[in-house]
N, C-alpha and C positions, 0 to 999 in steps of 0.2 A: 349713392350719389344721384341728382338728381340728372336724369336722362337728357341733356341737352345734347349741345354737339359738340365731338371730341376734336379738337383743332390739332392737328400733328405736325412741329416741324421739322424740316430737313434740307439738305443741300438740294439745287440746283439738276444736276448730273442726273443724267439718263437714268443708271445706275439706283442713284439717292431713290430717284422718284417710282422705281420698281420696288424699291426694299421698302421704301414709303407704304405704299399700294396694299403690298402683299399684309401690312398691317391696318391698314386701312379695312381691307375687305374682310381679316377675322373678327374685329371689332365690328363688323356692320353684319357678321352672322348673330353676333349678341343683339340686335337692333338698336346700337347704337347709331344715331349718326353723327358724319366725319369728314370732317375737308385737309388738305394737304395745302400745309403754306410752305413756299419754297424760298432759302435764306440762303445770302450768297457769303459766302462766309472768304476770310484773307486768304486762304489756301484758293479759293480760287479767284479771287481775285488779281493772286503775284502768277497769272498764267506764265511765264518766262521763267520761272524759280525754278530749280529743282525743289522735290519736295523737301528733300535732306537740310535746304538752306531757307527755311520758310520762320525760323527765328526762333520758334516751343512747338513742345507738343503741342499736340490738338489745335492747328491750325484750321483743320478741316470741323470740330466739331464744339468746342467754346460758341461762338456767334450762335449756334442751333441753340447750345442748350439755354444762352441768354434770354434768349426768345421765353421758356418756360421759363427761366427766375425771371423775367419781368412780368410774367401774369398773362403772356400776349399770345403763349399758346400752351394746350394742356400737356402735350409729349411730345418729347423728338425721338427720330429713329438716325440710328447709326451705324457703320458696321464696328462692330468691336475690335478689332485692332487698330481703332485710328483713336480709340478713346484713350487719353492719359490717365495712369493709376490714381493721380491726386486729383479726384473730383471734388466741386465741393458737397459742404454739408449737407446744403439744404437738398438736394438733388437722390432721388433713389433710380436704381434702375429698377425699374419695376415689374422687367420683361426680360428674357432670353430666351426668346423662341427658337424650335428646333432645329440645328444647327446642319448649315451645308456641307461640303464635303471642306475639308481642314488644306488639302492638298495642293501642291504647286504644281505647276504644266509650263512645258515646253510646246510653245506655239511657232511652227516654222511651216512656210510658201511650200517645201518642198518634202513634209512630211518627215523630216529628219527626227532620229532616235535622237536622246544627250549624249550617249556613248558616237554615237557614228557623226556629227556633226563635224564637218573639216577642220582642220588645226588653223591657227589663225580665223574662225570664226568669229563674227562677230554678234553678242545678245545683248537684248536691252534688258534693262530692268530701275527703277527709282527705287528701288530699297537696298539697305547697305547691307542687310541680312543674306539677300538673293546673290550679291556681289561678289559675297565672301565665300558661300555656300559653292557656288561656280567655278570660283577661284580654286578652290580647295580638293571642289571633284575635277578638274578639266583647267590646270593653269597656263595651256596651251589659247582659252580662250581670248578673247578680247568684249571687255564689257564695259558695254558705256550707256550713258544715262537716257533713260525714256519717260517723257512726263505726260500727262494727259489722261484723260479718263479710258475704262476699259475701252470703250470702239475707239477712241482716237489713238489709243497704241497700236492696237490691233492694224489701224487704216496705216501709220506709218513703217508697219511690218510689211505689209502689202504695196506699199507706194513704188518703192525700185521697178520691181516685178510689172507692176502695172502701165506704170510711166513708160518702161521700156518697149510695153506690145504697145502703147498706144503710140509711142513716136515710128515704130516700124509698118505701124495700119498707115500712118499721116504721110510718112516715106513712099510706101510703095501707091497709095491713094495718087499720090503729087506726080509720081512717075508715069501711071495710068495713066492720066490727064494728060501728059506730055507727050505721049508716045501713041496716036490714034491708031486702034488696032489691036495694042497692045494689051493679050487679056494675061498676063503673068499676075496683076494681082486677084485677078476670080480664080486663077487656080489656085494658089498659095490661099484665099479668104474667102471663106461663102455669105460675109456682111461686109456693107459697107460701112464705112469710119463710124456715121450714124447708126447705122442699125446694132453694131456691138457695142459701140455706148448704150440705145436705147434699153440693151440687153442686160446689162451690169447688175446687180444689186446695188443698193444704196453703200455698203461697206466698199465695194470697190471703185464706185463712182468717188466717195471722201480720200481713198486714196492715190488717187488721180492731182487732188487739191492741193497734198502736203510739199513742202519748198524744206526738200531735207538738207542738212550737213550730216546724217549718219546712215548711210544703208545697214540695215539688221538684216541677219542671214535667219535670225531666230530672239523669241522674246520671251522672259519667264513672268507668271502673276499668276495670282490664286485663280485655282478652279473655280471657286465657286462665284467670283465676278465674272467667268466669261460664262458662267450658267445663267447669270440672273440677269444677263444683259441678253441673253438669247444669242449670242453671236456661237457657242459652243459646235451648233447643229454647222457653223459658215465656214470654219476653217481645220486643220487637220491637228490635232496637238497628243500630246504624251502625258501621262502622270507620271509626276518627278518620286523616286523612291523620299518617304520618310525618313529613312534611317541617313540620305545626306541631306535631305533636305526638310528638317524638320519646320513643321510652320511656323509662324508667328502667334505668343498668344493669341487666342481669342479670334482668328483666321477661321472665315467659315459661319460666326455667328455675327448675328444683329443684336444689338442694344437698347430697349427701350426705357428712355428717361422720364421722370415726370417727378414736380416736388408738390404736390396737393398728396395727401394718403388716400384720398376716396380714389383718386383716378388710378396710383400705386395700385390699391387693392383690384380692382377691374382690370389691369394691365395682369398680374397676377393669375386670377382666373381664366382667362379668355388667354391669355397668350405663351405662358412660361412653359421650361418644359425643362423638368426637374435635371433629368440626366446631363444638357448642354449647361445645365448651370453649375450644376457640378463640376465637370471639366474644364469648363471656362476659366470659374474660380479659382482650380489649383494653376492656372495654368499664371493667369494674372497677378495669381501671389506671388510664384516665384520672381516674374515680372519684376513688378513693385518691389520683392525684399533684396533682391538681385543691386536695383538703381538703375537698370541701365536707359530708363525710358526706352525712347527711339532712336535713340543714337548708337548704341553697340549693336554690333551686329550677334541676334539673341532668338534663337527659338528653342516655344514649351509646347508641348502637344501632349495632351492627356484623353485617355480613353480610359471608361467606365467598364469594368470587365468583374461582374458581381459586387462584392463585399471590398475591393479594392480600385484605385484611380493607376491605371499604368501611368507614369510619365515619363517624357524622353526631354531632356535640355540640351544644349547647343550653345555653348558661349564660343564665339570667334574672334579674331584679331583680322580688321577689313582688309587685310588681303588674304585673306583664308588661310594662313599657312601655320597660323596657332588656333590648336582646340582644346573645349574642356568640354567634355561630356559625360552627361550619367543616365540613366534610366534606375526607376525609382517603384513600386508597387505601394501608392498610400494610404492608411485606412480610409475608407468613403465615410467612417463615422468622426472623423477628425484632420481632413482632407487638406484643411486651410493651413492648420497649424503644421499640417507633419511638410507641405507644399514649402513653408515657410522654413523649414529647419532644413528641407534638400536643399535650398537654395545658401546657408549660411554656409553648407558642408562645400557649395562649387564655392562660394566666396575663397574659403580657406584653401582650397586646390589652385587655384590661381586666376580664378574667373574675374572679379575684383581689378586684379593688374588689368586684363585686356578691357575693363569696361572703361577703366580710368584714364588708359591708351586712347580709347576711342575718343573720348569726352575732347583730349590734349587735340586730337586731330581734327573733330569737329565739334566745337565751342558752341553753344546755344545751338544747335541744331537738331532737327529728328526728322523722320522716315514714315514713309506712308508705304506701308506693305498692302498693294492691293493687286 
């Protein structure tokens, strides 16, 4: 194709615009050049929604890929679990670059294990997957919903905590004041009110900002958005065991779309990476032959382990308290199809009823597991 400039769309979010970048810059090892249009797509636009009630899948990613079926840009970038199975025709993914870590983390103020976290705790999470998974291991919990992109969860995980030293700095600061002489607050504070603000990270100053109705003691979302957002190095968190909390299809990797074949082939070369697509694949078929889009609570995690695709499924009833599981070994030479025939054997065990359940309970709805 001829060398011009590769125009890449994508959300908005801090986020979008890393996962953007990170393909931007292998593309411009090719010497291609590349600019990032940024597209605000209904998912963020309905900021108030829960994700779950945002009306179809791929709320967060249709608007992106319209942009390439109008001509107006050559590829979007997305994270693959937000993509709906039924893409259209004209659209190839032309890309699965190498994928991040698959796994969920427990992010808590106080460093708490999932096992050791207080009864009557309270975690957040916007996926009905994470809900159920929670329920299931720890129904002592209390889980209720967290919307916003990785740092603004993160800031309202942090906000109590924060809110609270800062009203007790403003407290004893007022009392100072009141009281000439009185040095109780330099003993208790070696900053003033200013100086520990001035001190803050920008994560901590955001959540200082937030105007909650839900204090989180602790929050679940994938590892590899609080890696790609940088915040991993800011706060203290846990990797959640696999075997309860298996991810989300496609959790962990990026998506690159585009419906032109020359730019397909160049995405192809410069960015795929055989093994994540592999995994991906089986993981996304079950997905798809399964039905449950984003609305059952559903994970598939597949690893490449030689000549075969480990798989592990996870179909739930949202309140955890019905399972169907299997783990599966598929030939890597026939991956799609044998992915495809695990998934008709959960149907027949009972996975089918709870997808159906779920559907009865939430109508037009789906989940952003991120």
């Amino acid at each position: 194709m001829n060398r011009g400039t590769l125009r890449i769309a994508t959300r908005g979010s801090d986020l979008a615009l890393r996962q953007a970048a990170s393909v931007q810059e292998a593309l411009e090892s090719y010497r291609y050049e590349v600019e990032i249009q940024e597209v605000e797509t209904r998912g963020d636009q309905l900021q108030d929604e829960l994700i779950h009630r945002l009306g179809k899948t791929g709320a967060f990613v249709r608007d992106v890929d319209q942009r390439v079926l109008d001509g107006d840009a050559d590829l979007a970038v997305h994270s693959m679990k937000d993509m709906p199975t039924d893409q259209p025709p004209e659209l190839t993914v032309g890309a699965i670059p190498e994928r991040e870590s698959a796994f969920d983390v427990l992010v808590s103020p106080s460093g708490y294990a999932f096992e050791d976290l207080p009864v009557g705790s309270t975690v957040g999470t916007s996926s009905l997957r994470r809900k159920a998974q929670i329920l299931n291991a720890r129904p002592d919990l209390e889980v209720e919903p967290l919307r916003g992109n990785v740092d603004t969860r993160v800031e309202k995980l942090l906000a109590a905590g924060m809110q609270e030293e800062h009203e007790k700095r403003l407290e004893a600061s007022s009392d100072k004041k009141g009281h000439a002489g009185d040095d109780d607050y330099e003993a208790e504070y070696e900053q003033s009110v200013e100086e520990w603000f001035d001190s803050l990270s920008e994560l901590q100053r955001g959540a200082l900002e937030h105007d909650l109705d839900v204090e989180y003691d602790a929050i679940v979302l994938a590892e590899a958005g609080l890696k790609r957002s940088g915040l991993h190095h800011h706060v203290e968190y846990e990797r959640l065991p696999r075997a309860d909390f298996v991810p989300a299809p496609g959790q962990g990797a990026l998506a690159v779309t585009a419906a032109d074949s020359d730019v397909v082939e160049v995405l192809q070369k410069a960015l795929d990476h055989p093994r994540s697509r592999v995994e991906t694949t089986a993981e996304r078929t079950v997905l798809a032959e399964l039905g449950g889009g984003c609305v059952a609570p559903i994970g598939v995690h597949a690893i490449l382990q030689g000549s075969y695709v480990h798989t592990e499924v996870q179909v739930m009833s949202q309140d955890g308290e019905e399972t169907i599981e299997a783990k599966r070994d598929l030939p890597v030479d026939n991956h799609a199809n044998a992915a495809a025939e695990l998934a008709a054997d959960l149907r027949d065990r009972g996975a089918a009823e709870l997808i159906e359940a779920a559907k009865r309970d939430t109508p037009s709805e789906g989940t952003r597991d991120e």
